[in-house]
C-alpha positions in Angstrom: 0.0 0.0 0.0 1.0 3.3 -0.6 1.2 5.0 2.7 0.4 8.8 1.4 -2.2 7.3 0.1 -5.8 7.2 2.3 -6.9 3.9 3.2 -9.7 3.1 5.3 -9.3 -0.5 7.3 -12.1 -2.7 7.4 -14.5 -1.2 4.4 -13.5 -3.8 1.9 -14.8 -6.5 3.8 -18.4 -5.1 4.8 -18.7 -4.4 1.1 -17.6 -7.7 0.2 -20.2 -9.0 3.1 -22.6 -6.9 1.8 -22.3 -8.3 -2.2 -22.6 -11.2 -1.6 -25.5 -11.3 0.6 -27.4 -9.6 -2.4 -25.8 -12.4 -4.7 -27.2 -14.8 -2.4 -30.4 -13.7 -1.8 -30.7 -13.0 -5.6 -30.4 -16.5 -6.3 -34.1 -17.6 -5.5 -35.6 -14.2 -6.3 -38.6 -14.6 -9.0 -35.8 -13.3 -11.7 -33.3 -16.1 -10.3 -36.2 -18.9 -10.4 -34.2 -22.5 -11.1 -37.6 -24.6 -10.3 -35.9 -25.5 -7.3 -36.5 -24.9 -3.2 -33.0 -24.6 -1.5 -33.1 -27.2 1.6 -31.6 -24.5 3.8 -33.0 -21.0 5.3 -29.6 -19.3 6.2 -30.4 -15.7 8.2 -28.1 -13.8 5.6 -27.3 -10.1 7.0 -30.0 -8.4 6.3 -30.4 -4.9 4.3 -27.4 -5.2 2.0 -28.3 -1.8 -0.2 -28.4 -0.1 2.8 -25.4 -1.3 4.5 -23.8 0.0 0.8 -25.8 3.4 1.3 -24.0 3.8 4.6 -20.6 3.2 3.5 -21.6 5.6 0.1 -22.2 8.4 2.5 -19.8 8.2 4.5 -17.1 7.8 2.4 -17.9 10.5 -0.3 -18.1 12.6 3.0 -14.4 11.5 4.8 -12.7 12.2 1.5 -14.5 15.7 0.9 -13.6 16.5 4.5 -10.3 15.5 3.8 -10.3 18.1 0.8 -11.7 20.5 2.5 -8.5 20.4 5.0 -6.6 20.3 2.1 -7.5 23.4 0.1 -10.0 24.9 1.5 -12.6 24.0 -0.8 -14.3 21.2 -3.1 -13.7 21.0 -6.9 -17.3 20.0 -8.0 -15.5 19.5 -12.0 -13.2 16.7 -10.1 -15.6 15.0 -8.0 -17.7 14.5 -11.1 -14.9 13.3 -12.8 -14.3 10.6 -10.4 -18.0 9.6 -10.3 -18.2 8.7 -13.6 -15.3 7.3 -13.7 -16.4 5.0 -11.5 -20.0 4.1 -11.7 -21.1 5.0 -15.7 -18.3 2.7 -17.9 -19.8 -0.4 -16.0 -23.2 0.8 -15.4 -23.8 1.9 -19.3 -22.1 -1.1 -20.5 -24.3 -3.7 -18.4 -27.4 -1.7 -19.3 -26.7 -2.3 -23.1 -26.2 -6.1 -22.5 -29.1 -6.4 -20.6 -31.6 -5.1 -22.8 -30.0 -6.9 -25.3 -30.7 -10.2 -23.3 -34.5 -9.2 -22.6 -34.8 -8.5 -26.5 -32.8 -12.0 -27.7 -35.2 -13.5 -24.4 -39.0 -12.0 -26.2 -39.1 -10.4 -22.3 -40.5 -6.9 -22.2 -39.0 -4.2 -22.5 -41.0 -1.1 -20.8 -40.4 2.4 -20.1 -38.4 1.4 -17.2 -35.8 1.4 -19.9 -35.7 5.6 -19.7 -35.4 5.4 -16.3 -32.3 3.5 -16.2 -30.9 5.1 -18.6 -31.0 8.7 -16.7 -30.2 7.2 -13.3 -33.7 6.9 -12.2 -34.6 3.6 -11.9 -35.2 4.0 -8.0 -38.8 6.1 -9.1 -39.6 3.1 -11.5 -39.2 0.5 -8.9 -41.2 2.3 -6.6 -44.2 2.8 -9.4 -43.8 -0.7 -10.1 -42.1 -1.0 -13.0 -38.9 -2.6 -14.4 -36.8 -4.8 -16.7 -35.8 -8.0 -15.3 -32.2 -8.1 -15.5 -32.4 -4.6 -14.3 -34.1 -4.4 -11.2 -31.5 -3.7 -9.1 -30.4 -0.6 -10.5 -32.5 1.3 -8.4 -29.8 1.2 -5.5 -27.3 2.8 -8.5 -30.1 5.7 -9.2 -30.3 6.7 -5.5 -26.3 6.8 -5.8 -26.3 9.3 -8.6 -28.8 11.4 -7.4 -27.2 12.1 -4.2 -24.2 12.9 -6.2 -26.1 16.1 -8.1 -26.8 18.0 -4.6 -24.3 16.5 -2.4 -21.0 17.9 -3.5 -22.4 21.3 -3.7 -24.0 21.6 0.5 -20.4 20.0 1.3 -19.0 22.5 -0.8 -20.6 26.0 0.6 -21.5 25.1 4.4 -17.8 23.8 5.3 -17.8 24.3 9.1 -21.7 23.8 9.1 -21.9 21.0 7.3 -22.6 18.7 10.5 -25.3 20.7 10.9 -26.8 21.0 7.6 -26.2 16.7 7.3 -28.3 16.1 10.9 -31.0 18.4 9.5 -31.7 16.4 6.2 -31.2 13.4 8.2 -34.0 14.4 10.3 -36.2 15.9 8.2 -36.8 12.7 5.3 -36.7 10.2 8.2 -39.4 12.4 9.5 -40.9 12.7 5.8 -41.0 9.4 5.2 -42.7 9.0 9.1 -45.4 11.3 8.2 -46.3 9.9 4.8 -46.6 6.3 6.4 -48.8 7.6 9.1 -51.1 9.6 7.1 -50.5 8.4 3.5 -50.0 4.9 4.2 -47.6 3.0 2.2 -48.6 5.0 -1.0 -46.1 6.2 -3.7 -44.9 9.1 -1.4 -44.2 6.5 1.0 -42.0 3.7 -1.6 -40.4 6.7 -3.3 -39.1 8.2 0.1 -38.3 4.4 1.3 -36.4 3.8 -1.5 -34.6 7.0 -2.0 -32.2 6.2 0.9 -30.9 9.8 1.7 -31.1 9.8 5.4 -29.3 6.5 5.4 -26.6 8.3 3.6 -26.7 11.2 5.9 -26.0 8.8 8.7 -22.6 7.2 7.1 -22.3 11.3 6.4 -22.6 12.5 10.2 -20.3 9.9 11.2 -17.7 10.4 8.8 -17.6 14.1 9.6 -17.7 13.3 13.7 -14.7 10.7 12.7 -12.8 13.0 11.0 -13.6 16.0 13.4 -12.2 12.9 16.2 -15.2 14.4 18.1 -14.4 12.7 21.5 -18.3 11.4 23.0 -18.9 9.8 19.5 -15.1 8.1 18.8 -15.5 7.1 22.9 -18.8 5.2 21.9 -17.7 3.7 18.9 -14.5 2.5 20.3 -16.0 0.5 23.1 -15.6 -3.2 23.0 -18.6 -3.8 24.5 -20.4 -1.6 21.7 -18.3 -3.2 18.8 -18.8 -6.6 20.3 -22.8 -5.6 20.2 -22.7 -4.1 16.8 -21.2 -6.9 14.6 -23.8 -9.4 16.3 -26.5 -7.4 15.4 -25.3 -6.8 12.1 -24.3 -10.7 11.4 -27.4 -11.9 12.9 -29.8 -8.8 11.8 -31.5 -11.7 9.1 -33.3 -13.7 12.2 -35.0 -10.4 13.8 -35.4 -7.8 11.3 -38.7 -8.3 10.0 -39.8 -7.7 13.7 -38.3 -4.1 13.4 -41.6 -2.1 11.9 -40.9 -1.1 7.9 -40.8 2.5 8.3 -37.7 2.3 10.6 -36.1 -0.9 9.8 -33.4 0.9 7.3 -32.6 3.5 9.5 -31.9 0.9 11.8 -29.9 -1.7 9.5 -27.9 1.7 8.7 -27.0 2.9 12.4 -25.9 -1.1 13.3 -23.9 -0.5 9.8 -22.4 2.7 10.9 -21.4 1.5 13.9 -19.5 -1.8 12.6 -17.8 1.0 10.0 -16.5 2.6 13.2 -15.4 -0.3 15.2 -13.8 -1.5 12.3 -11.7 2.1 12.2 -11.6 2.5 16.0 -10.5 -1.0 16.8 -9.1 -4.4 15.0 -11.4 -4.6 11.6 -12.0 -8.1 11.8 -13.2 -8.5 8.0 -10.0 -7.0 7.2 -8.0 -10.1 5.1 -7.0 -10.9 2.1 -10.1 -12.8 0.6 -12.2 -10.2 2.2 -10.3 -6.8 1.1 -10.3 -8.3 -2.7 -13.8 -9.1 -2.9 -14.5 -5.9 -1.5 -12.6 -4.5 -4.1 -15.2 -6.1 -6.4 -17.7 -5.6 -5.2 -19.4 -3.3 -7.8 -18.5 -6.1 -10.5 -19.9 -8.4 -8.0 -23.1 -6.3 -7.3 -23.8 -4.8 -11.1 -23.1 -8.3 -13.4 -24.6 -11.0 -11.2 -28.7 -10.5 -12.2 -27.6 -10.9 -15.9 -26.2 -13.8 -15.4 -28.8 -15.5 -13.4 -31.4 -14.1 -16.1 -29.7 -15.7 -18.6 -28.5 -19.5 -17.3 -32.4 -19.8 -15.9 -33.2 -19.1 -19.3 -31.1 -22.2 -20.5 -30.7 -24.6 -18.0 -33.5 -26.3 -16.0 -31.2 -28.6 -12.7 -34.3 -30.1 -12.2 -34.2 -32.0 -15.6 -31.4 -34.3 -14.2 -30.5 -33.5 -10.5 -32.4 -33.8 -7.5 -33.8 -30.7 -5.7 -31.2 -30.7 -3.4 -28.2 -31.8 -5.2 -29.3 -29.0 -8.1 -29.8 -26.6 -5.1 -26.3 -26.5 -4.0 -24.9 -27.0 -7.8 -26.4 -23.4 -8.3 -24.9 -22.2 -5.1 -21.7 -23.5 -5.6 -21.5 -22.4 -9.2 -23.4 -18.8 -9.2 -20.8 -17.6 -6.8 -18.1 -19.1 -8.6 -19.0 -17.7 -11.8 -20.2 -13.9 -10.8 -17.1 -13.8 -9.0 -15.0 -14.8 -11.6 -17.2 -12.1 -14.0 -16.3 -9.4 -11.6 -12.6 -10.2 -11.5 -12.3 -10.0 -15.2 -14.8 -7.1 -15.2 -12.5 -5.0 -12.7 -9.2 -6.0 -13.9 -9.3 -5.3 -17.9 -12.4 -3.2 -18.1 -13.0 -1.2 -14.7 -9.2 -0.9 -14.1 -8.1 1.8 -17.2 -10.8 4.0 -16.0 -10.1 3.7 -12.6 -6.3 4.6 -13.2 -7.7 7.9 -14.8 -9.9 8.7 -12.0 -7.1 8.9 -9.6 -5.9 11.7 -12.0 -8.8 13.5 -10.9 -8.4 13.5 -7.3 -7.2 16.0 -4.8 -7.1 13.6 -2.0 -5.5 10.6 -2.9 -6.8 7.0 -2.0 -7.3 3.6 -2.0 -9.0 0.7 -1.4 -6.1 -2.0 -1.7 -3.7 -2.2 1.5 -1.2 -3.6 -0.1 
């Protein structure tokens, strides 16, 4: 690792935890249907996105913070730069192979098609409607549309911005509160549930109180008895979550996820290992290519034909995980790689997400 280079400990393996529990629970969702019933209920972590949202947030924020402390200011040009860099060459790519698919498959392709195209497909999931392959890019459109206003509040409340994160925190939790009470769970409702902001205010306010060192909040976070707390609710969140009520089960997925980001700062990262930090590293491969390749192999192999339900049941395990992983190495390493070599070009504060 480059040691003038920022490195966070401990991120790359709650990413990595949190791909592959999509990948898994993907698997025997109605657009990963194999025909078969898996002989297992494993209690994955629950909330995945949101767990991602968190680390979004607070990230983006550490590293503006950071910049801030370095020149006094935020170049908006630069942090675009680096955005696109990241997300679109993937993002654009996938989308054009996945429409392809649903076209070569006779599936249908909607309207939903415009909304993923302009990074909104977090409004056409909440209306209802989507492309197969592409249903999970709603958690990409959320992304992108923090990135419009984001930069800018960073950018021109500085020394307030603690402040001005705690506010808009409080005020779409309470938003999305109000519309559940007196709405019900209407379209105001999904589009605020979906749109994740306050989650990504949360990973915000603790990225700014991190890199503040604000003493009550690094005292908290850095108690064993806290972290020891944290990471069992966050491992075992699958077995009690549906017992947390809807409106408030993200926000609370988000602070356990917040928390295990800290301890993993604060104290010994225990995800922190070679496996871990490299499929954290992939994670976007891992998260991005694996519904077009469950869309497609249901499409063409039926396990059930020649295996039992079982057997075929931990064939498609076994060899889903193999293959999207193998997908996302290739994916990272000689397509995502050139641009992200370019995007450190556009960085005022240099990181990285490898430690070695």
């Amino acid at each position: 690792m480059d040691h003038n280079k920022l490195y966070l400990p401990g991120l790359n393996g709650i990413r990595a935890v949190a791909a592959i529990t999509v990948l898994f629970g993907h698997m025997w969702a109605p657009f990963g249907n194999w025909g078969v019933t898996p002989p297992w209920n494993i209690p994955w972590p629950d909330g995945p996105v949101t767990t991602f949202f968190v680390i979004s947030g607070f990230l983006i924020t550490y590293l503006l913070m950071n910049e801030i402390g370095k020149t006094n200011d935020v170049s908006i040009p630069k942090f675009y730069m680096r955005r696109i860099l990241r997300i679109w060459p993937l993002y654009y790519t996938y989308l054009a192979l996945a429409l392809l698919a649903t076209w070569l498959f006779h599936d249908e392709i909607n309207n939903a098609a415009w909304f993923y195209t302009f990074f909104s497909g977090n409004i056409s999931h909440a209306i209802g409607l989507g492309i197969i392959p592409l249903f999970h890019f709603w958690s990409l459109g959320v992304e992108e549309q923090y990135y419009l206003w984001y930069p800018w509040m960073v950018k021109y409340s500085k020394k307030r911005v603690l402040s001005f994160v705690t506010i808009l925190f409080v005020c779409w939790f309470v938003a999305k509160l109000a519309a559940y009470i007196f709405l019900g769970k209407g379209l105001t409702y999904r589009i605020l549930g979906v749109t994740q902001f306050d989650c990504m205010m949360l990973g915000a306010m603790g990225a700014i109180m991190y890199y503040r060192k604000t003493e009550w909040f690094c005292k908290l976070c850095s108690n064993r008895f806290v972290a020891i707390v944290s990471w069992g609710l966050f491992f075992t969140s699958g077995l009690y979550a549906d017992f947390i009520p809807s409106p408030v089960r993200n926000e609370f997925i988000a602070f356990i996820s917040l928390l295990v980001i800290m301890a993993g700062l604060l104290r010994k990262p225990i995800l922190e290992n070679r496996v871990m930090n490299y499929l954290g590293q992939i994670s976007y491969g891992i998260y991005v290519i694996h519904p077009l390749l469950l869309y497609v192999l249901t499409r063409l192999i039926r396990p059930t034909d020649y295996l039992s339900n079982d057997v075929a049941s931990v064939v498609i395990f076994i060899t889903m995980t193999i293959l999207t992983i193998v997908l996302a190495c290739l994916s990272y390493k000689f397509f995502e790689m050139p641009f992200l070599r370019l995007k450190s070009k556009f960085s005022v504060v240099q990181s990285t997400n490898s430690k070695e």
